[in-house]
C-alpha positions as CSV (number, residue, x, y, z in Angstrom):
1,X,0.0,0.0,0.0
2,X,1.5,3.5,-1.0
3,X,1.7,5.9,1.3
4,X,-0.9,8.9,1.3
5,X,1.1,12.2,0.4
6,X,3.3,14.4,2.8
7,X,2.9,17.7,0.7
8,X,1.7,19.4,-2.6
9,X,3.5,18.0,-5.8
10,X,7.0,20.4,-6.7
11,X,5.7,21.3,-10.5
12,X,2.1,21.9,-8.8
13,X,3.7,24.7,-6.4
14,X,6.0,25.7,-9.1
15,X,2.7,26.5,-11.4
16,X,1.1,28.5,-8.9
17,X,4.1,30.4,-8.6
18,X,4.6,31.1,-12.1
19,X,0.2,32.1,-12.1
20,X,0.9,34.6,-8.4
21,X,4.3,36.6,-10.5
22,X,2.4,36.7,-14.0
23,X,-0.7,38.1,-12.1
24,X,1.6,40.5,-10.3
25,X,2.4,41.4,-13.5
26,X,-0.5,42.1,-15.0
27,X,-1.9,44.2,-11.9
28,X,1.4,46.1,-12.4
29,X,0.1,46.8,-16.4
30,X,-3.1,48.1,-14.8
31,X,-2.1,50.6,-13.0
32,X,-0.1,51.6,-15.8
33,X,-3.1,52.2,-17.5
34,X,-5.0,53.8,-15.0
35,X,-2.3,56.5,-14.5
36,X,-2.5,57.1,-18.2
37,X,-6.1,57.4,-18.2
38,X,-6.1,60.1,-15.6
39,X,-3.3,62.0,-17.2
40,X,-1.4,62.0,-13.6
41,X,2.5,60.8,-12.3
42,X,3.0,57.3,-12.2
43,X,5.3,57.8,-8.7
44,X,2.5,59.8,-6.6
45,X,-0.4,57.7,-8.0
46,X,1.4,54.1,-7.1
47,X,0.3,54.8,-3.6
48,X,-2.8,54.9,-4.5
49,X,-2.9,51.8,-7.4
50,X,-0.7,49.9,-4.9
51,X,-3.7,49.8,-2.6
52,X,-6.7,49.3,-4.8
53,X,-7.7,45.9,-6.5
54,X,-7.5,45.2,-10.3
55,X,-11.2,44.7,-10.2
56,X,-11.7,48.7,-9.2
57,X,-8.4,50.0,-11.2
58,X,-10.4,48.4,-14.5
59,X,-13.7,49.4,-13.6
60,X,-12.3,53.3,-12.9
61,X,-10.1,52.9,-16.2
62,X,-13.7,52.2,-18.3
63,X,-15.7,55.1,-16.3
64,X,-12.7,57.4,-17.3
65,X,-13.4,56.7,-20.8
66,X,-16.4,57.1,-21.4
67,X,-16.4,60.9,-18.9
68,X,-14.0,61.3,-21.8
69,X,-16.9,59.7,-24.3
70,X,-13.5,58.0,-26.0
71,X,-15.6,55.1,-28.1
72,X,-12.7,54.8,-30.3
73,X,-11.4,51.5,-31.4
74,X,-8.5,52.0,-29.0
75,X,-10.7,52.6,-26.4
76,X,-12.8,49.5,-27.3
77,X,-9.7,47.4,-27.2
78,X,-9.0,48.4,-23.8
79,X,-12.5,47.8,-22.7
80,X,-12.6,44.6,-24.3
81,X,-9.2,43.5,-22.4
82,X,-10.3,44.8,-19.5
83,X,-13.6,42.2,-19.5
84,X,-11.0,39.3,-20.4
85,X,-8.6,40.4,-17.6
86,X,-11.5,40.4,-15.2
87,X,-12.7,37.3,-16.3
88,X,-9.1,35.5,-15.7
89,X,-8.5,37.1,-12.3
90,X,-12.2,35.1,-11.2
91,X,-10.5,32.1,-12.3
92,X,-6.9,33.2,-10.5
93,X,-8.9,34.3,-7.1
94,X,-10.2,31.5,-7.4
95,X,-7.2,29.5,-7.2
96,X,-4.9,31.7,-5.4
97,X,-7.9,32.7,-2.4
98,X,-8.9,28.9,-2.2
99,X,-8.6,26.3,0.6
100,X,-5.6,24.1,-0.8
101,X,-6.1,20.0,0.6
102,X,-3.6,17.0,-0.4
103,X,-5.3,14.9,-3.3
104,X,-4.3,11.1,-3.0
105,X,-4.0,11.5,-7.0
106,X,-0.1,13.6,-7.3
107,X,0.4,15.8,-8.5
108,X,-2.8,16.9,-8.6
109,X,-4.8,19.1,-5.2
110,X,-7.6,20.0,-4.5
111,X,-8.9,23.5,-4.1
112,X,-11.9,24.2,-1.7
113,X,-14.1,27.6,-3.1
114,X,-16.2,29.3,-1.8
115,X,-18.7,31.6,-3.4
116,X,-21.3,33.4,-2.0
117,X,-22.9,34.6,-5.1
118,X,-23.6,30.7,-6.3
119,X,-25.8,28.6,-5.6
120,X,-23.6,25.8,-4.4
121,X,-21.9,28.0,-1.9
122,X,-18.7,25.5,-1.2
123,X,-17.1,23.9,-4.1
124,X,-13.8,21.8,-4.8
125,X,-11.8,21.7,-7.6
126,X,-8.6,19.4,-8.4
127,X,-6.3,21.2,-10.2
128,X,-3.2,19.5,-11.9
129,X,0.1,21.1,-12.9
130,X,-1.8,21.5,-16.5
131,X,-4.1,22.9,-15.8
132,X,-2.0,25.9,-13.7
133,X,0.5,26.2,-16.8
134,X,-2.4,26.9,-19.3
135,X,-3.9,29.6,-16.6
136,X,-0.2,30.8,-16.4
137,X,-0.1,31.0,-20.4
138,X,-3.5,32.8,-20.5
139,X,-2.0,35.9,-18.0
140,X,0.9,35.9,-19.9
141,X,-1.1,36.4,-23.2
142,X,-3.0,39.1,-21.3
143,X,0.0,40.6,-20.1
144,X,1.4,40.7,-23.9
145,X,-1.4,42.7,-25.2
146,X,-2.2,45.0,-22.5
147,X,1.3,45.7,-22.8
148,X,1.2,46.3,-26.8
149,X,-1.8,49.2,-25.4
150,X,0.3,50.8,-23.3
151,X,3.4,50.9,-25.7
152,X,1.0,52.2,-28.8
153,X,-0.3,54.9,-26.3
154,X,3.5,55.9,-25.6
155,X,3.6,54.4,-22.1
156,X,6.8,52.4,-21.6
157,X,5.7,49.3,-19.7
């Protein structure tokens, strides 16, 4: 009989590391934005975008364009990966906020939710080293084009 397991698989944690610095990363491109949207310094305004989530830089990034009534396709793109960014950090929260338990199946775990907006309140997942490295790949791409925004609109990111 093998013996249940002692701790999470190494290429599990090293997935959800790679997912926590990408995201970092991404939240980092945000702010960017946000300070370009409001026309302001990046150095006084990090105190404040170093405070607030990604959820509420992205939503005051869209009100801040359309004040501005900017409906330009530049504009739309931003909206547009603004939705798709707040779409993967649901899936990231997900993962990063959840209850993490041993699975007897290495190297998968699995990831207790919970969700008050759902009607199944508590949830598990398992979640294999895969499955990480294609959430990791997805931020990535994010990261690439939010970053191909900020560079057309002459911020250096």
């Amino acid at each position: 009989m093998t013996e249940p397991p002692t701790d999470f698989d190494p290429a599990l944690l090293q997935q959800l590391g790679r997912v926590v610095v990408h995201w970092s990363y991404v939240e980092r491109l945000v702010s960017d934005l946000f300070v370009w949207a409001v026309e302001g310094q990046a150095e006084p305004l990090t105190v404040v975008t170093a405070n607030i989530s990604t959820g509420t830089l992205s939503e005051w990034i869209r009100n801040v364009l359309d004040a501005r009534e900017d409906y330009s396709d530049q504009a739309n793109d931003i909206r547009d990966l603004l939705t798709d960014i707040s779409e993967v950090r649901t899936e990231r929260n997900t993962l990063v906020h959840g209850v993490w338990a041993l699975s007897t199946v290495p190297p998968s775990a699995i990831v207790q939710v919970i969700r008050l907006d759902r009607s199944a309140v508590v949830s598990e997942l398992v979640v294999t080293p895969a499955d990480l490295d294609a959430l990791s790949h997805h931020i990535c791409d994010l990261a690439i084009k939010l970053r191909e925004i900020l560079l057309k609109l002459g911020v250096t990111a």
